[in-house]
DRENDO-1510 file (C-alpha; in Angstrom, 1 decimal, always signed):
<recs>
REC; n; res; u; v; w
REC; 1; UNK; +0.0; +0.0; +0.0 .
REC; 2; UNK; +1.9; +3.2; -1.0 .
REC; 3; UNK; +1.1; +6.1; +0.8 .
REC; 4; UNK; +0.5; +9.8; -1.0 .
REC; 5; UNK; +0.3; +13.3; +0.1 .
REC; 6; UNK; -3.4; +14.6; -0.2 .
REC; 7; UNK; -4.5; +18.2; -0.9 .
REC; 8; UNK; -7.9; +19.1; +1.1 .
REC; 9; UNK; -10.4; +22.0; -0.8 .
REC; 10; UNK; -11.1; +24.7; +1.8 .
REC; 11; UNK; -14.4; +24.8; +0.7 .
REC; 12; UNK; -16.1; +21.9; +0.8 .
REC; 13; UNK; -12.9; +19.4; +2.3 .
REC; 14; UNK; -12.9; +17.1; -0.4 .
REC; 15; UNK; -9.7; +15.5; -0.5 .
REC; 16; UNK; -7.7; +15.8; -3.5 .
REC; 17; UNK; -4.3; +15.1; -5.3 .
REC; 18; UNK; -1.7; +17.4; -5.1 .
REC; 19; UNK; -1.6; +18.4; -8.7 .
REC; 20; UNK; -5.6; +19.1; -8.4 .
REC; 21; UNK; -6.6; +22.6; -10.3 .
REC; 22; UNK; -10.3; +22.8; -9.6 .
REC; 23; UNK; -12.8; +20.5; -6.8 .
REC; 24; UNK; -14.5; +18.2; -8.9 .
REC; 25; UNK; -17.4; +18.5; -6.7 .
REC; 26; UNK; -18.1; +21.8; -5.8 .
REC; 27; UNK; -16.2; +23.0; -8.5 .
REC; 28; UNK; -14.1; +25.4; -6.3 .
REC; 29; UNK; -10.3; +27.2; -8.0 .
REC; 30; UNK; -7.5; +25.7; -6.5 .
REC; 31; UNK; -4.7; +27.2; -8.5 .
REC; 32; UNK; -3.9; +29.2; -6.1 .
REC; 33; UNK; -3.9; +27.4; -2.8 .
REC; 34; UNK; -1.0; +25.3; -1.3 .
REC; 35; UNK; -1.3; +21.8; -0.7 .
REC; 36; UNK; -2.0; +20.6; +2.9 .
REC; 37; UNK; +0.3; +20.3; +5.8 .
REC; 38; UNK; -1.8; +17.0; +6.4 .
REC; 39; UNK; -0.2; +13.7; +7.4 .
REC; 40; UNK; -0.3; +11.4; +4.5 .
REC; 41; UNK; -3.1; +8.7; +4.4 .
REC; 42; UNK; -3.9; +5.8; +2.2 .
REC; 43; UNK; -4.5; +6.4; -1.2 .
REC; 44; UNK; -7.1; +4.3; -2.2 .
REC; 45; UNK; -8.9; +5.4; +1.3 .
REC; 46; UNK; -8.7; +9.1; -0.3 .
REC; 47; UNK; -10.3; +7.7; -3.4 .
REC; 48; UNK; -13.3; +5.9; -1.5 .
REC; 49; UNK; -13.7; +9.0; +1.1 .
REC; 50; UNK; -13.6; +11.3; -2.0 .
REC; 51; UNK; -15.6; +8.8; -3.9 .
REC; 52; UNK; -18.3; +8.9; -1.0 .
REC; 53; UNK; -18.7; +12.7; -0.9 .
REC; 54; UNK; -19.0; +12.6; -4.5 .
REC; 55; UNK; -21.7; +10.6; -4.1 .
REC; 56; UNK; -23.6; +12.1; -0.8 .
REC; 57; UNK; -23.6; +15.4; -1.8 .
REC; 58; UNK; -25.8; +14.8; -4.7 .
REC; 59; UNK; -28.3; +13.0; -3.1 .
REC; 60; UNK; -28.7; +15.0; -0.2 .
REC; 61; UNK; -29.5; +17.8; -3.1 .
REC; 62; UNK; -31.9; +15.3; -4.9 .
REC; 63; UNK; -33.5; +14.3; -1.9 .
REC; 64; UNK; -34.0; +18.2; -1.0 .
REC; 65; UNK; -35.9; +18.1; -4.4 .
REC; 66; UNK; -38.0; +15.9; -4.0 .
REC; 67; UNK; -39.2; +17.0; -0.7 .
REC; 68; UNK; -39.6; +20.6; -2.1 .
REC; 69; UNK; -41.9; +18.8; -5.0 .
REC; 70; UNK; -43.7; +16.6; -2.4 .
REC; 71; UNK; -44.6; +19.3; -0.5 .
REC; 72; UNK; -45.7; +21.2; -3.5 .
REC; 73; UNK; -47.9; +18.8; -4.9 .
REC; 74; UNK; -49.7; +18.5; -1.3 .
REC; 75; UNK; -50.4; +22.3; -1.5 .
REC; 76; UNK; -51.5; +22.6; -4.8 .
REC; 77; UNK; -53.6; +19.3; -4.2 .
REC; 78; UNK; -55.2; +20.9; -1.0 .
REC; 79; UNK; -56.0; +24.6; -2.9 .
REC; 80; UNK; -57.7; +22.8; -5.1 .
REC; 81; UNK; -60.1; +20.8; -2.9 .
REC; 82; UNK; -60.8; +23.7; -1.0 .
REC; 83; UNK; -64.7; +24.6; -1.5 .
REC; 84; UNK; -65.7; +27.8; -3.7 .
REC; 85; UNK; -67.8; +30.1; -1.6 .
REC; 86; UNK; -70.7; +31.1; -3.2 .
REC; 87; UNK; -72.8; +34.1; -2.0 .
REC; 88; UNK; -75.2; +33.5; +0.4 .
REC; 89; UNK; -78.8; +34.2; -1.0 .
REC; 90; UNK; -81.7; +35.3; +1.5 .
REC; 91; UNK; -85.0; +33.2; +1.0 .
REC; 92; UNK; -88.1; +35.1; +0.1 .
REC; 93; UNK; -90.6; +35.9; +2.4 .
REC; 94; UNK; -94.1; +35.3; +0.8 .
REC; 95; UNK; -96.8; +36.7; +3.6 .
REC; 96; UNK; -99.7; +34.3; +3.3 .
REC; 97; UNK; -103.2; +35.3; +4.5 .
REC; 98; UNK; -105.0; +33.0; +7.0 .
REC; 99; UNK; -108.0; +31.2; +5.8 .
REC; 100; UNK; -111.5; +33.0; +5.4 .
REC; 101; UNK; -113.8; +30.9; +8.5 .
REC; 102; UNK; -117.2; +30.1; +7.4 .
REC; 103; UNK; -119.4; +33.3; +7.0 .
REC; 104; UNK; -122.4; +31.4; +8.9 .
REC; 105; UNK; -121.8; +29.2; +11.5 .
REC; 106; UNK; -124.7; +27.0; +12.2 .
REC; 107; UNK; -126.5; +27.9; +15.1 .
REC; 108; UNK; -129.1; +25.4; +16.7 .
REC; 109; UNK; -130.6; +27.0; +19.9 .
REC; 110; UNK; -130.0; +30.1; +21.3 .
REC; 111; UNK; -130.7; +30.0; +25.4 .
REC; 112; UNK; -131.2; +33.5; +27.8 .
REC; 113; UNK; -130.4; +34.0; +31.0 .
REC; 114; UNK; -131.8; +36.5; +33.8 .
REC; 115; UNK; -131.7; +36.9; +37.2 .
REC; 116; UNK; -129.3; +33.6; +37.7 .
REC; 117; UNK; -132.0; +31.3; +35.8 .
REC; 118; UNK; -132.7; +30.1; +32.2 .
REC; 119; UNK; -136.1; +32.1; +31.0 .
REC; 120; UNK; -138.3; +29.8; +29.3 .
REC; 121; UNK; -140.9; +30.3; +26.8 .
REC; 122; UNK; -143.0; +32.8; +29.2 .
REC; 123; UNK; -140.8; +35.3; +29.2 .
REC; 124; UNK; -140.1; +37.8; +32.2 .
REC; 125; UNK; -141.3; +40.7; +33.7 .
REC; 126; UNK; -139.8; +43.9; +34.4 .
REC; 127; UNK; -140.8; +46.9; +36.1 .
REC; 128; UNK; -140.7; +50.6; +34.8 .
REC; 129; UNK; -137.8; +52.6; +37.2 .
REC; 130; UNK; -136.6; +49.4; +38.3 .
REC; 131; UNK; -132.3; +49.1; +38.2 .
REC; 132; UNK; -131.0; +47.7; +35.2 .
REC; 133; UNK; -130.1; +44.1; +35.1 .
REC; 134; UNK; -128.0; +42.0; +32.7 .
REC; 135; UNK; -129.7; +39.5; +30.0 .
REC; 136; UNK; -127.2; +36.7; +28.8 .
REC; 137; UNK; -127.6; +34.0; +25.5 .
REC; 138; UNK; -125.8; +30.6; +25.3 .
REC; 139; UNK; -125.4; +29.4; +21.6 .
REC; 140; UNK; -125.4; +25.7; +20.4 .
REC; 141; UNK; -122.5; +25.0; +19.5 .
REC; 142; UNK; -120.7; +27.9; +21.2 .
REC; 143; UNK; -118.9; +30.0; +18.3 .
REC; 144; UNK; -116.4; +32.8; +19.7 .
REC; 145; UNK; -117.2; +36.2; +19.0 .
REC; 146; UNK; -120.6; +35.9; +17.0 .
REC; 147; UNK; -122.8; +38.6; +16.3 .
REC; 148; UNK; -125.8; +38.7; +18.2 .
REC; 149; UNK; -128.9; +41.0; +17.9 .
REC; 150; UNK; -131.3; +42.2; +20.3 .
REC; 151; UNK; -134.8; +43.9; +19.7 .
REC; 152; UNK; -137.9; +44.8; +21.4 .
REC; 153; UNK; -141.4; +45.6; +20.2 .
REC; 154; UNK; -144.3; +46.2; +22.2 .
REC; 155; UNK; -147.5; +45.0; +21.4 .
REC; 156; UNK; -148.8; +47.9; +18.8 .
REC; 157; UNK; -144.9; +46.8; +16.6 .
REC; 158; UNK; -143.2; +49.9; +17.5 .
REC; 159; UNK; -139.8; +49.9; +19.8 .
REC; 160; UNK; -139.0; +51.8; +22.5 .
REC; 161; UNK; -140.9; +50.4; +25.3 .
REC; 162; UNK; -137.2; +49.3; +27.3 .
REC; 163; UNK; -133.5; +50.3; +26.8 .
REC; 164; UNK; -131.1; +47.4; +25.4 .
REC; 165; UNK; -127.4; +47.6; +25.1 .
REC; 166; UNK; -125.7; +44.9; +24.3 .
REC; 167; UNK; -121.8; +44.2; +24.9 .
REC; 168; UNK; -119.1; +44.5; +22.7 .
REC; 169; UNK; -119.2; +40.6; +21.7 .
REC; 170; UNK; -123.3; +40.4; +21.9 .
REC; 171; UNK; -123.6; +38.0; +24.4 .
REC; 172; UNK; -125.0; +39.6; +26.9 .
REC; 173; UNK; -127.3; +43.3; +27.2 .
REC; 174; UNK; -128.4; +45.4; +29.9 .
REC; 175; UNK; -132.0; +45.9; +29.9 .
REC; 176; UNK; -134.1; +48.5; +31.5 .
REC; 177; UNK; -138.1; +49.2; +31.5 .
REC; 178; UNK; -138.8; +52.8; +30.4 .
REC; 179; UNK; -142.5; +52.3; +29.6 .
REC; 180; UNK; -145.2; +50.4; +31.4 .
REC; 181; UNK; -146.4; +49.4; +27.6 .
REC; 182; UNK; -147.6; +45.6; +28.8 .
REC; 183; UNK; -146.6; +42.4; +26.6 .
REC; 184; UNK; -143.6; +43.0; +24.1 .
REC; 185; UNK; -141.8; +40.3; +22.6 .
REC; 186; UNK; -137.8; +40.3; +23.0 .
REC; 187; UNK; -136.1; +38.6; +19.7 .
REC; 188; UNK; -132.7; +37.8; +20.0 .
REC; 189; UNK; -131.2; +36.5; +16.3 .
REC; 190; UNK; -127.5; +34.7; +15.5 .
REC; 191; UNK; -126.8; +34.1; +11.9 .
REC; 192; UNK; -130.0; +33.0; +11.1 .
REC; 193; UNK; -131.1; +31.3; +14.1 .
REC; 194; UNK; -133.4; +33.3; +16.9 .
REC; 195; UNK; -135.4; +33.3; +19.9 .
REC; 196; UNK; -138.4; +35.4; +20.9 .
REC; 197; UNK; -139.5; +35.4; +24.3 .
REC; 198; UNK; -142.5; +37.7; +25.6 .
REC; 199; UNK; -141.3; +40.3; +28.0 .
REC; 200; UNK; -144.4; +42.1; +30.5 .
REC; 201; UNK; -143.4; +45.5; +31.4 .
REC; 202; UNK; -145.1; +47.1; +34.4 .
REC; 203; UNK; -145.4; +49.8; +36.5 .
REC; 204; UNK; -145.3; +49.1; +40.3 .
</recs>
């Protein structure tokens, strides 16, 4: 095994001959640099450590690459997945109306009550200066809010012979004797249906 002294670039440490002019691996100017004050070594181990950084250096750059181009691909693989937001649209409001109820409920009976009692088909009677007192229906079926009329008329069909006024939803009226004018009859109608009743009206 002969033995040879070695020149080392000061750029990358590659080991080299002495009558190297340029680093064949990173390509670096020896012209002008000495050789090194190194203790001589194996030749043919110069050759394989030389040969070995020869080799390492590129594939530690390659490996770099492809790395770089990995990671690349991931991003531009990820962009592309990533979802397109469209504009957000606000729904329309359509206002419906709510549904016409029947115009004429059917009505079967229509009940009054006075003076904590049902009045039956006699009627009352009420007395001219007495206070006024509350007259109340019941409907069959009961139907919220219906409209509900109330008349007198005397016996000679004219009105005026007692004061109603009714409530705002008509099921009940105040009632008060103004004229001592006898028998009257008291009608009380509810889309269609009604009662009459007789009503005496006196003077104590």
């Amino acid at each position: 095994m002969t033995y040879t002294a070695q020149k080392r670039c000061s750029y990358c440490g590659t080991e080299l001959s002495p009558d190297s002019l340029e680093c064949p691996v990173c390509g670096k100017d020896l012209s002008l640099e000495n050789v090194s004050s190194q203790d001589s070594i194996p030749s043919n181990t110069a050759r394989q450590s030389k040969t070995g950084k020869a080799i390492i250096l590129p594939t530690i750059i390659g490996a770099s690459l492809l790395v770089v181009a990995f990671a690349g691909g991931i991003f531009l693989d990820n962009s592309r997945r990533v979802p397109v937001e469209e504009p957000i649209s606000t729904p329309e409001i359509v206002e419906t109306m709510a549904p016409t109820p029947v115009p004429t409920p059917n009505v079967d009976s229509i009940r009054l009550y006075a003076f904590g009692r049902e009045i039956g088909a006699d009627g009352f009677t009420a007395y001219v200066g007495d206070k006024p007192f509350t007259l109340t229906v019941e409907l069959e079926p009961e139907i919220k809010h219906p409209a509900v009329s109330w008349s007198i008329i005397d016996g000679k069909g004219s009105s005026g012979s007692a004061i109603l006024s009714a409530n705002d939803d008509g099921m009940s009226c105040e009632f008060t004797a103004v004229n001592p004018s006898g028998k009257n009859e008291l009608t009380i109608r509810c889309y269609g249906a009604e009662t009459v009743i007789p009503v005496f009206l006196w003077e104590r």
